[in-house]
Biopython code that builds the backbone (N, CA, C, O; Angstrom):
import numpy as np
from Bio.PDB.StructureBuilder import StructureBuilder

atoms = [
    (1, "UNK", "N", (17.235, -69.625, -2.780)),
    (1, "UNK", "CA", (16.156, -68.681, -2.652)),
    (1, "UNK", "C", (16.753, -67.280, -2.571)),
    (1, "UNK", "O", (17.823, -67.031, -2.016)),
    (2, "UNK", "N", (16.010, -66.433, -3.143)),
    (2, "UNK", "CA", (16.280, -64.535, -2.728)),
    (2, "UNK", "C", (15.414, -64.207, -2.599)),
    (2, "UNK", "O", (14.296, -64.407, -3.073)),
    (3, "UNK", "N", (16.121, -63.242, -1.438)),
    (3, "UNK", "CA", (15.792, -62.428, -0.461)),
    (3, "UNK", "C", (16.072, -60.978, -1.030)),
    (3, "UNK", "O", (17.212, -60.575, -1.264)),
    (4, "UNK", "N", (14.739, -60.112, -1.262)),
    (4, "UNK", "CA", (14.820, -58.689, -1.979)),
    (4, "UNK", "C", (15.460, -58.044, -0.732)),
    (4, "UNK", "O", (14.543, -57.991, 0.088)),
    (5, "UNK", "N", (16.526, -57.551, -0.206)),
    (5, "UNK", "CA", (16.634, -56.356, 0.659)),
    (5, "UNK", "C", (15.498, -55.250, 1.238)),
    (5, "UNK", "O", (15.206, -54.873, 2.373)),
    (6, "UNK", "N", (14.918, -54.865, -0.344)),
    (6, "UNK", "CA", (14.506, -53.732, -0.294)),
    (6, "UNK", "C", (12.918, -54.135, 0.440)),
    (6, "UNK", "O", (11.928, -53.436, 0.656)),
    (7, "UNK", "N", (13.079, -54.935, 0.578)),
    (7, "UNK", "CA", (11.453, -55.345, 1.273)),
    (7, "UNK", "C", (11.595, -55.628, 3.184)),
    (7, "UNK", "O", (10.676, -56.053, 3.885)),
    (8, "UNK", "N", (13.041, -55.238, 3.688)),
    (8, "UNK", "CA", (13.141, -55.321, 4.845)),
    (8, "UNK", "C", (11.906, -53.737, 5.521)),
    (8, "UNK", "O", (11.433, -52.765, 4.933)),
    (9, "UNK", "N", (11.818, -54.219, 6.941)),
    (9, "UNK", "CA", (10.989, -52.972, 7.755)),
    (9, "UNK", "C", (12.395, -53.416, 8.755)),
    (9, "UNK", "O", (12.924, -54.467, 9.117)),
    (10, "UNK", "N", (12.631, -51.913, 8.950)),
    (10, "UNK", "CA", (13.449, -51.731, 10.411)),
    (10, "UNK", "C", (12.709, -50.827, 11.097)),
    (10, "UNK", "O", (12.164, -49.774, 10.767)),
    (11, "UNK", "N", (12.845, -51.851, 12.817)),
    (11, "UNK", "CA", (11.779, -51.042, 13.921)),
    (11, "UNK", "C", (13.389, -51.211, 14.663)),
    (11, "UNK", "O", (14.251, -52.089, 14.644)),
    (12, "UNK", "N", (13.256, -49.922, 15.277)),
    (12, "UNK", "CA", (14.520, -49.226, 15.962)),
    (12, "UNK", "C", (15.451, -49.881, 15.930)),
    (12, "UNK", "O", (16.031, -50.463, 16.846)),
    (13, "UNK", "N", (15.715, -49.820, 14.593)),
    (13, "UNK", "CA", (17.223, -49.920, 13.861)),
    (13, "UNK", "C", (17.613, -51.910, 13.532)),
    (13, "UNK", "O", (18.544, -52.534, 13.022)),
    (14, "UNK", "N", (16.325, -52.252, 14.157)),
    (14, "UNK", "CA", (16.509, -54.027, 13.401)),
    (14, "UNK", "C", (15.554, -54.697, 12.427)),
    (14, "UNK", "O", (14.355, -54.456, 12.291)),
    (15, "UNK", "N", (16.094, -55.339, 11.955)),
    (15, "UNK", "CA", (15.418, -56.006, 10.853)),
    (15, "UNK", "C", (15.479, -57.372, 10.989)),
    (15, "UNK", "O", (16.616, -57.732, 11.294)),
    (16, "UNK", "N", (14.380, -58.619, 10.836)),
    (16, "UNK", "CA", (15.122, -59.744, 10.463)),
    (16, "UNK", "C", (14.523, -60.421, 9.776)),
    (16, "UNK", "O", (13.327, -60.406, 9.486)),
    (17, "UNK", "N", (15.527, -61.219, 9.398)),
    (17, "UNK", "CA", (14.719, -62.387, 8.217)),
    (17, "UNK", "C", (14.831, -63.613, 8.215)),
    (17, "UNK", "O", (15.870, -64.145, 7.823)),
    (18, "UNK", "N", (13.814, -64.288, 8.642)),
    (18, "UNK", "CA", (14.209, -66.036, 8.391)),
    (18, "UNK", "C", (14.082, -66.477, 7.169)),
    (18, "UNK", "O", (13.268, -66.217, 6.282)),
    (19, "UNK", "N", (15.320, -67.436, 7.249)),
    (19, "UNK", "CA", (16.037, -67.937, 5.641)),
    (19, "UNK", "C", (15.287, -69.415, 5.878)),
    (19, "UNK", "O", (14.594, -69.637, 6.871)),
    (20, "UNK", "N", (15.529, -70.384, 4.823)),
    (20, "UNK", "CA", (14.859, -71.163, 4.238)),
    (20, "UNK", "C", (15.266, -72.220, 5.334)),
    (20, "UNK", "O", (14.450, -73.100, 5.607)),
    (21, "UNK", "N", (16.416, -72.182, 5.940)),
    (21, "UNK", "CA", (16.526, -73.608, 6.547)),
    (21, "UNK", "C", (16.523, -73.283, 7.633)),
    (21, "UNK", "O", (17.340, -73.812, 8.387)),
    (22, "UNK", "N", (15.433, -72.101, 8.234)),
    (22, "UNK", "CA", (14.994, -72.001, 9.843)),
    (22, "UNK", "C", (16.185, -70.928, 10.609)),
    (22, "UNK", "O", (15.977, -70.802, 11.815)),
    (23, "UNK", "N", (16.947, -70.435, 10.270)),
    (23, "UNK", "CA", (17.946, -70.062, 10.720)),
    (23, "UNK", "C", (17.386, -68.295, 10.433)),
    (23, "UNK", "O", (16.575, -67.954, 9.572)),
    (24, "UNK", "N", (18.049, -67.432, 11.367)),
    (24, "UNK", "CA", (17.310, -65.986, 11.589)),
    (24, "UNK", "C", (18.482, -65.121, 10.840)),
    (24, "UNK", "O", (19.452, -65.099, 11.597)),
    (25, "UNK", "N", (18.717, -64.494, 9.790)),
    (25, "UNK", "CA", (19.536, -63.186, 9.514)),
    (25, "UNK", "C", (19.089, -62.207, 10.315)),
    (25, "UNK", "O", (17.866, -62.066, 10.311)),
    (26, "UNK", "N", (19.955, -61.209, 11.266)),
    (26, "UNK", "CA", (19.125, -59.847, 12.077)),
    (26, "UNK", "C", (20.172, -58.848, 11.172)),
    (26, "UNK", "O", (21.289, -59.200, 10.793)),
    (27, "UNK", "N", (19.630, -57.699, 10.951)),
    (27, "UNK", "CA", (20.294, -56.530, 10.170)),
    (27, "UNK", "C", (20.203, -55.919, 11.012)),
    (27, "UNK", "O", (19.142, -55.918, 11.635)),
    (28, "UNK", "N", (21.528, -54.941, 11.500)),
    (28, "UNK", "CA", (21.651, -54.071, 12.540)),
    (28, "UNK", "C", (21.901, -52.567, 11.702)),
    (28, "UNK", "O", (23.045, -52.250, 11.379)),
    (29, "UNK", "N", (20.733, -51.691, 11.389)),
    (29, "UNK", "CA", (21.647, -50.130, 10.908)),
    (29, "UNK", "C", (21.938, -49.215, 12.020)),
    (29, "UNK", "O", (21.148, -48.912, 12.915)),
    (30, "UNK", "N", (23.095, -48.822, 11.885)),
    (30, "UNK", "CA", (24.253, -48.136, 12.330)),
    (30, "UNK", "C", (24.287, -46.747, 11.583)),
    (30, "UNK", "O", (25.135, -46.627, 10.699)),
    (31, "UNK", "N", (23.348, -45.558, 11.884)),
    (31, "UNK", "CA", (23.690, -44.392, 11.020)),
    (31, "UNK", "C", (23.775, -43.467, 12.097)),
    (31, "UNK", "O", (22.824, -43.091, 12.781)),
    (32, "UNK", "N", (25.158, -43.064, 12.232)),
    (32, "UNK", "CA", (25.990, -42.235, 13.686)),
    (32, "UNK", "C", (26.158, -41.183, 13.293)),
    (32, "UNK", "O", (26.465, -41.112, 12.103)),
    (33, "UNK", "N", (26.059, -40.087, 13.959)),
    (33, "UNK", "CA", (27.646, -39.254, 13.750)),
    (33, "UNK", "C", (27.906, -39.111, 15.229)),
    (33, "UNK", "O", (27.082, -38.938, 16.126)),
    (34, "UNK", "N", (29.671, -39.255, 15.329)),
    (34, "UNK", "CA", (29.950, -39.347, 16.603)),
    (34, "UNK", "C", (30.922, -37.780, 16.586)),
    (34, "UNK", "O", (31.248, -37.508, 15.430)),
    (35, "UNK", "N", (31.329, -36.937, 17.432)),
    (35, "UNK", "CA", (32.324, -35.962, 17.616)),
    (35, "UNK", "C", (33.417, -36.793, 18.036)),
    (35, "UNK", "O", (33.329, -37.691, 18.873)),
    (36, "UNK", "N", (34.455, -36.449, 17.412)),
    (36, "UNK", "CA", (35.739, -36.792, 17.989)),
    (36, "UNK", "C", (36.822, -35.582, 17.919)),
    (36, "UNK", "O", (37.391, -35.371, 16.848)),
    (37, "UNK", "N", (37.137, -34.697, 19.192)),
    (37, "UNK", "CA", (37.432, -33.983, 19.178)),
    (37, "UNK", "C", (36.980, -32.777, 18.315)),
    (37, "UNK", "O", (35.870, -32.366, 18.654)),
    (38, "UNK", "N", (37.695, -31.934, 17.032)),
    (38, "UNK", "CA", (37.146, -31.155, 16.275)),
    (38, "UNK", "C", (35.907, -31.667, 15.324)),
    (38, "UNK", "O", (34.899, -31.049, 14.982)),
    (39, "UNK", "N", (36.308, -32.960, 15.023)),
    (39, "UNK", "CA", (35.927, -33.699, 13.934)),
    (39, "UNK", "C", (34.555, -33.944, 14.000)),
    (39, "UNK", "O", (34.111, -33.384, 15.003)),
    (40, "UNK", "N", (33.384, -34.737, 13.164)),
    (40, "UNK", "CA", (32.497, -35.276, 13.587)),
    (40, "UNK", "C", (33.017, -36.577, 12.548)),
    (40, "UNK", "O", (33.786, -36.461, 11.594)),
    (41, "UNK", "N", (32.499, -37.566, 12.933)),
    (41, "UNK", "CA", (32.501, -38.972, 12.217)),
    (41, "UNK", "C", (31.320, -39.467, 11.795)),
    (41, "UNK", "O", (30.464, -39.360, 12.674)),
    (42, "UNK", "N", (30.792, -40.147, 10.442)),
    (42, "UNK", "CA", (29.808, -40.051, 10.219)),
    (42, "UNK", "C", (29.854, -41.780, 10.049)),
    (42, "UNK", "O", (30.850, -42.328, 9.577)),
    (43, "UNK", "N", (28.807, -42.449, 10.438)),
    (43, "UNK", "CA", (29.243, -44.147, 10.133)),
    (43, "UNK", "C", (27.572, -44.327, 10.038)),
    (43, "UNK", "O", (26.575, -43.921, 10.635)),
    (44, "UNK", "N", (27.916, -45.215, 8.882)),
    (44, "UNK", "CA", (26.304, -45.310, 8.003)),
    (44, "UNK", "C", (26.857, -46.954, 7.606)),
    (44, "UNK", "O", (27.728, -46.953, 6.736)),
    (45, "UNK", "N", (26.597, -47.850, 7.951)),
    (45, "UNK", "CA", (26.341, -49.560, 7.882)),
    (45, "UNK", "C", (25.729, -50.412, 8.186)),
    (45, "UNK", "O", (26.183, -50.585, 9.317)),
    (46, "UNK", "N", (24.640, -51.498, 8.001)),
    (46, "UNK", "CA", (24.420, -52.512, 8.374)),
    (46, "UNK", "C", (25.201, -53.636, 9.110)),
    (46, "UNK", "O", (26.204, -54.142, 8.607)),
    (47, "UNK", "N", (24.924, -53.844, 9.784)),
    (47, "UNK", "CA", (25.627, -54.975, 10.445)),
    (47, "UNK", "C", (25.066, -56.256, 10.338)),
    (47, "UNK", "O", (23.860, -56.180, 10.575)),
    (48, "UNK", "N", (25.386, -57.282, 10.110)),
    (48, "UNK", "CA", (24.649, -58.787, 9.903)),
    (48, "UNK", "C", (24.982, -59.689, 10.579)),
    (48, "UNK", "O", (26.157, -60.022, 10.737)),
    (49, "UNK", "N", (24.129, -60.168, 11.030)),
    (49, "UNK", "CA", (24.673, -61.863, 12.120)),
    (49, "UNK", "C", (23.346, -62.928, 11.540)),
    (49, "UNK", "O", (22.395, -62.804, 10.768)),
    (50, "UNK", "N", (23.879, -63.943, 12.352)),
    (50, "UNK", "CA", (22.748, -65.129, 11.700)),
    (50, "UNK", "C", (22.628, -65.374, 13.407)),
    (50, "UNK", "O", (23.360, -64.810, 14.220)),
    (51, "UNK", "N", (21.592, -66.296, 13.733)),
    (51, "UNK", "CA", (20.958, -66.802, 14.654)),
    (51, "UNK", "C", (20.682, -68.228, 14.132)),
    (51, "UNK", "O", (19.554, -68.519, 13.733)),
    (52, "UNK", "N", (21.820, -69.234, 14.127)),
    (52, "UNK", "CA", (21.080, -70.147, 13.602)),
    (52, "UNK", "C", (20.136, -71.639, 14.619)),
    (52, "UNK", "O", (19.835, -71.609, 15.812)),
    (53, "UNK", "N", (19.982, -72.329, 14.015)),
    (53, "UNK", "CA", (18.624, -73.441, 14.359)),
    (53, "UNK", "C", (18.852, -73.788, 15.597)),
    (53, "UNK", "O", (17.838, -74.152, 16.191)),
    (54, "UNK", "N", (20.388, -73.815, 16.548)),
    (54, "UNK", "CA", (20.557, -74.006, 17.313)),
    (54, "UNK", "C", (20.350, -72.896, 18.533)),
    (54, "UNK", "O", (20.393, -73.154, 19.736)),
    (55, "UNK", "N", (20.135, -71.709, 17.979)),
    (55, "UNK", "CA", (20.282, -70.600, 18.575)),
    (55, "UNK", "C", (21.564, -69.762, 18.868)),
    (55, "UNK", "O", (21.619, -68.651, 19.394)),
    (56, "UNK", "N", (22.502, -70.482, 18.444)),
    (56, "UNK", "CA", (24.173, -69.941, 18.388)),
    (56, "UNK", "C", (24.039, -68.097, 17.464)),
    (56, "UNK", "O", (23.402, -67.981, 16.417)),
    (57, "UNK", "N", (24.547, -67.252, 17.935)),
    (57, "UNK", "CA", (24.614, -66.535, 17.421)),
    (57, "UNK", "C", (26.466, -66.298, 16.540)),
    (57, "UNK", "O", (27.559, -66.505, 17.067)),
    (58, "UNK", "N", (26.106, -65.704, 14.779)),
    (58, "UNK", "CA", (27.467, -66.249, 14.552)),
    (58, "UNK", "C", (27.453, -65.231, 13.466)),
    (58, "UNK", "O", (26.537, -65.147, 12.649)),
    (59, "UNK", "N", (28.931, -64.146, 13.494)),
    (59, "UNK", "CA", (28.714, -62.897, 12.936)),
    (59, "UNK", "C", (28.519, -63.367, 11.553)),
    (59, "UNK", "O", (28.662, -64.537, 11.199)),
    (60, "UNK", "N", (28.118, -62.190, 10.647)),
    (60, "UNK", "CA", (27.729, -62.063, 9.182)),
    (60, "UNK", "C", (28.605, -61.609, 8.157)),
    (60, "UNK", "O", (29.764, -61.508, 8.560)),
    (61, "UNK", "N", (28.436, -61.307, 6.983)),
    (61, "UNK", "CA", (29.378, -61.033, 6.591)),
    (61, "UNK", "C", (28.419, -59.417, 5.500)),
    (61, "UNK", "O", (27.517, -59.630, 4.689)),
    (62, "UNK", "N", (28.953, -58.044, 5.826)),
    (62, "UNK", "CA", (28.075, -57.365, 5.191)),
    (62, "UNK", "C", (29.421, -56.612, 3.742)),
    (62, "UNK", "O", (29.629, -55.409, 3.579)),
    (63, "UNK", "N", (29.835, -57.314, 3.245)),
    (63, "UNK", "CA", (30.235, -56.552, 2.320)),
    (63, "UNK", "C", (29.547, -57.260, 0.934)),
    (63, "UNK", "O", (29.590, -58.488, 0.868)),
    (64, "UNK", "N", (28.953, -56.546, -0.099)),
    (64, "UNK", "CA", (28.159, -56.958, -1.247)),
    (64, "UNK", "C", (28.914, -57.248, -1.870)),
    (64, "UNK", "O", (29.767, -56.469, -2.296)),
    (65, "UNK", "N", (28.854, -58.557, -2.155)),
    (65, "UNK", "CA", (29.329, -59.624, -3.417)),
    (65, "UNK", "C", (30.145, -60.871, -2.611)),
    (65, "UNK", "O", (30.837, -61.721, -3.170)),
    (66, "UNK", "N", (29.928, -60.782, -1.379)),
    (66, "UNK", "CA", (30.596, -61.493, -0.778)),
    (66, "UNK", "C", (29.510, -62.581, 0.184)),
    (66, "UNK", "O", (28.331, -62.242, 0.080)),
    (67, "UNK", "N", (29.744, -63.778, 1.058)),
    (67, "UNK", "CA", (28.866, -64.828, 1.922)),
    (67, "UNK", "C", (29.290, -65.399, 2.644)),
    (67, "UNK", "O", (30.504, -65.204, 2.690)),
    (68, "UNK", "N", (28.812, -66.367, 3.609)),
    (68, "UNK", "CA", (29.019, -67.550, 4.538)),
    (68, "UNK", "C", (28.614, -68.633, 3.763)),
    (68, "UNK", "O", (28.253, -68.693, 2.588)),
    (69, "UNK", "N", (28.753, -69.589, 4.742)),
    (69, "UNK", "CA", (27.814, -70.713, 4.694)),
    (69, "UNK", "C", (26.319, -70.677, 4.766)),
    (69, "UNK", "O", (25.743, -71.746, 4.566)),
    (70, "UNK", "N", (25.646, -69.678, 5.006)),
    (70, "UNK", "CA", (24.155, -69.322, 5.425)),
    (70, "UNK", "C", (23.551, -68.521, 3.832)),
    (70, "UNK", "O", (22.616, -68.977, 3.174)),
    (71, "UNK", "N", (24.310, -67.321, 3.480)),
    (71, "UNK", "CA", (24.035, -66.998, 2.533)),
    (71, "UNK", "C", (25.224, -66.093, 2.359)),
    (71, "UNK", "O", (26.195, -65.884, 3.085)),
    (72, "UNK", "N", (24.753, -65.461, 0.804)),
    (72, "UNK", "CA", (25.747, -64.113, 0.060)),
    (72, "UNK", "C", (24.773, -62.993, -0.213)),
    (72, "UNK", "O", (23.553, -63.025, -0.375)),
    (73, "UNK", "N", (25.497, -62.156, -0.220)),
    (73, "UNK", "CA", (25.146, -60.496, -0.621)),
    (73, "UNK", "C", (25.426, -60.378, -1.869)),
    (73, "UNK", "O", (26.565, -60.623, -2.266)),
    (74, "UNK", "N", (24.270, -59.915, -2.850)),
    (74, "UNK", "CA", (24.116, -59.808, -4.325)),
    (74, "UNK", "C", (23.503, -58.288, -4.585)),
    (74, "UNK", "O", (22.945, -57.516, -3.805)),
    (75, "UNK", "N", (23.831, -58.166, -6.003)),
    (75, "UNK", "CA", (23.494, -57.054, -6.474)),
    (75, "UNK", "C", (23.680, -56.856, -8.030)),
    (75, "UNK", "O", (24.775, -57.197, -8.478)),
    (76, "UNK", "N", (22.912, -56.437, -8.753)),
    (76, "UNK", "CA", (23.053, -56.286, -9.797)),
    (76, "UNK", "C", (23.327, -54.838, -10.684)),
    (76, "UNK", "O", (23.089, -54.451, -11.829)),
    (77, "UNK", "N", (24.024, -54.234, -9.350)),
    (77, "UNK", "CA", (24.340, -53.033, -9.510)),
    (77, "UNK", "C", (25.642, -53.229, -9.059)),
    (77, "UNK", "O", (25.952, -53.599, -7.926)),
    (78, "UNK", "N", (26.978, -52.766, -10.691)),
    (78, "UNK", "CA", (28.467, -53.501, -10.085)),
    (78, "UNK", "C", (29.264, -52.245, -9.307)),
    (78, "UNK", "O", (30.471, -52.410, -9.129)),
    (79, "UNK", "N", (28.792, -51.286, -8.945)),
    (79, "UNK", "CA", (29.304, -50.252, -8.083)),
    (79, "UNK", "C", (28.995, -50.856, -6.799)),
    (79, "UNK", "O", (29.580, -50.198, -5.938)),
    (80, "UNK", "N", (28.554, -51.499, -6.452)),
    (80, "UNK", "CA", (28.628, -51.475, -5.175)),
    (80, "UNK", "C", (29.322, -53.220, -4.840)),
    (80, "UNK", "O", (29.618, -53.708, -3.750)),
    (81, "UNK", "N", (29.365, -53.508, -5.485)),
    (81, "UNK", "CA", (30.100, -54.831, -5.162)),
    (81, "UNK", "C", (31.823, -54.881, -4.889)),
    (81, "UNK", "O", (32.722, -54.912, -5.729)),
    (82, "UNK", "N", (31.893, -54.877, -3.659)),
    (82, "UNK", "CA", (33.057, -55.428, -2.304)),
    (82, "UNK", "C", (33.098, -53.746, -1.669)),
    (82, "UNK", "O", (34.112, -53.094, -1.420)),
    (83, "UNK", "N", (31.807, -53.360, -1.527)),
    (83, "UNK", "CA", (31.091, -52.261, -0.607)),
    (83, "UNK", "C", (30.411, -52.736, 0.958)),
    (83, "UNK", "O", (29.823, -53.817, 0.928)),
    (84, "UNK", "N", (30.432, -52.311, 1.754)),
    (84, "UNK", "CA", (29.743, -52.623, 3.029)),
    (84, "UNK", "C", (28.266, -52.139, 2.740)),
    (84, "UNK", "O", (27.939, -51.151, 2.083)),
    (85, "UNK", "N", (27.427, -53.072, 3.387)),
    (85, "UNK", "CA", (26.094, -52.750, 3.176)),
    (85, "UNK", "C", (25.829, -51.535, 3.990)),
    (85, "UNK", "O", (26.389, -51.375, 5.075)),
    (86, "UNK", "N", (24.898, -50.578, 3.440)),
    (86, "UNK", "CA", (24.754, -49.739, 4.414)),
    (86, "UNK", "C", (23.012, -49.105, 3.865)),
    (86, "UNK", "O", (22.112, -49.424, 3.088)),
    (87, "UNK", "N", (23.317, -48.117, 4.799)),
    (87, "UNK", "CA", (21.086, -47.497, 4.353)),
    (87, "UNK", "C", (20.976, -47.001, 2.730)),
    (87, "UNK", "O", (19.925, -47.123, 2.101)),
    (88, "UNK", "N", (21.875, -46.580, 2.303)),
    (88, "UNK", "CA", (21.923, -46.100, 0.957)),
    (88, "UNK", "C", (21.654, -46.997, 0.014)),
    (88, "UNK", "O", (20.771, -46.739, -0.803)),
    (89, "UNK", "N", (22.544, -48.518, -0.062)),
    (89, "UNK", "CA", (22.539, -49.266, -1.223)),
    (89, "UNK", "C", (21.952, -50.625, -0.605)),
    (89, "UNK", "O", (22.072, -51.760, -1.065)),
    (90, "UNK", "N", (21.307, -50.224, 0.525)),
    (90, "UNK", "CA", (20.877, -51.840, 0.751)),
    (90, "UNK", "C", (19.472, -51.916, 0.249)),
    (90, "UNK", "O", (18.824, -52.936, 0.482)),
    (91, "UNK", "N", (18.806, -50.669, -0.593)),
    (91, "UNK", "CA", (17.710, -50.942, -1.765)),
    (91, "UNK", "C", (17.964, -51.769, -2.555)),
    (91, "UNK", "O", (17.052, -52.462, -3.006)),
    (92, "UNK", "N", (19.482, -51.972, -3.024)),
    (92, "UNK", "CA", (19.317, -52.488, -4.431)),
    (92, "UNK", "C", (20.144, -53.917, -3.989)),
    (92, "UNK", "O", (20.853, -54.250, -4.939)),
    (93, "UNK", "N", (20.225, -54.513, -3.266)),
    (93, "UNK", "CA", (21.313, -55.895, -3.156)),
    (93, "UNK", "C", (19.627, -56.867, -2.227)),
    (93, "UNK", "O", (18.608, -56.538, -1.620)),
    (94, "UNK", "N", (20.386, -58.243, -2.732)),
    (94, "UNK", "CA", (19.482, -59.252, -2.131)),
    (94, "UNK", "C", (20.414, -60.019, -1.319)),
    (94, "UNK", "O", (21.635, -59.872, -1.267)),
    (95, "UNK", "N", (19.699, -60.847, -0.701)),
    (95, "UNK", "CA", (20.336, -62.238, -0.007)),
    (95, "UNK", "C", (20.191, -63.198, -0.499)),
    (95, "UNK", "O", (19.018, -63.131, -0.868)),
    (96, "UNK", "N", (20.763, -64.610, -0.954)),
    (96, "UNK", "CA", (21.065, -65.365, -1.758)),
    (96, "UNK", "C", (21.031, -66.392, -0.569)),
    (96, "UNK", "O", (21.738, -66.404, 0.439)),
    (97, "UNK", "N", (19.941, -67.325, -0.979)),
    (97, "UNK", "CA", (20.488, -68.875, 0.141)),
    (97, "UNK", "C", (20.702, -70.244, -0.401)),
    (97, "UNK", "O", (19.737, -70.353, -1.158)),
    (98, "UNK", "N", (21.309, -71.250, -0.472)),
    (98, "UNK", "CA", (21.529, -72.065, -1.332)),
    (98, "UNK", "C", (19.921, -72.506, -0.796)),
    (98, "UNK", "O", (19.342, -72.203, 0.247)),
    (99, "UNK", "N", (19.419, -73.439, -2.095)),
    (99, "UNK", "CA", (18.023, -74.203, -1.500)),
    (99, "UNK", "C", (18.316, -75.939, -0.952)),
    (99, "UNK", "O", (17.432, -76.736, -0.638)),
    (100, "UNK", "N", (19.619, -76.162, -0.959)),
    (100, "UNK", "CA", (20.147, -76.872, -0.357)),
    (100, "UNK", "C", (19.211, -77.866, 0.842)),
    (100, "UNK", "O", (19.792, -78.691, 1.547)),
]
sb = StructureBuilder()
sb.init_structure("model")
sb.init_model(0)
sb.init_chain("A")
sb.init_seg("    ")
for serial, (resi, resn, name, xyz) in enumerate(atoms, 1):
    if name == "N":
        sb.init_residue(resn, " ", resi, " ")
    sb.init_atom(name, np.array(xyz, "f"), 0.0, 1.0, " ", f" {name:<3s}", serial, name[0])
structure = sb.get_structure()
C-alpha cells in the first residue's frame, strides 16, 4: 500500500499514520534554529518512529529511498533520494508498506 506524504496534517509538530497491519508511523518535524555561540544553526527534519501492534516503540528510518521492516521512503523525484526527510521535500515522497 502507499501512503501520499503530502496528505499528512501536523498539529504541533506531529503527524501520524496507521499502516495496513495496525502498527502507528508518528512524524516528528524538527524546524529549529538554535544559536551556538556566533553562529545560528538551522535544522529542518522529520523524524520517524513506528509504534507497533504491541505498542513497542522502535526508531524509523527518515532518509528517502531507504526502509525497515514496516515500510520505505519513496519518491519519484531522484534529487532527493538518500536525502533526510524534511518540511521541504516531504510533499513529494510516499510511504510504501508491503501488503503482506
Amino acid at each position: 500500500m502507499t501512503y501520499n506524504l503530502s496528505d499528512l496534517s501536523f498539529v504541533n509538530d506531529f503527524a501520524y499514520l496507521e499502516i495496513s497491519d495496525g502498527s502507528t508511523v508518528v512524524f516528528n518535524l524538527v524546524d529549529e534554529q538554535i544559536a551556538v555561540g556566533a553562529e545560528e544553526l538551522n535544522i529542518n527534519a522529520v523524524n520517524v518512529a513506528v509504534i507497533d501492534t504491541d505498542g513497542n516503540y522502535i526508531d524509523g528510518v527518515n532518509v528517502i529511498g531507504e526502509g525497515n521492516e514496516f515500510y520505505s521512503l519513496a519518491t519519484e523525484h531522484k534529487e532527493y533520494l538518500g536525502k533526510p526527510l524534511d518540511k521541504d521535500n516531504i510533499q513529494y515522497c510516499t510511504l510504501e508498506v508491503s501488503d503482506d
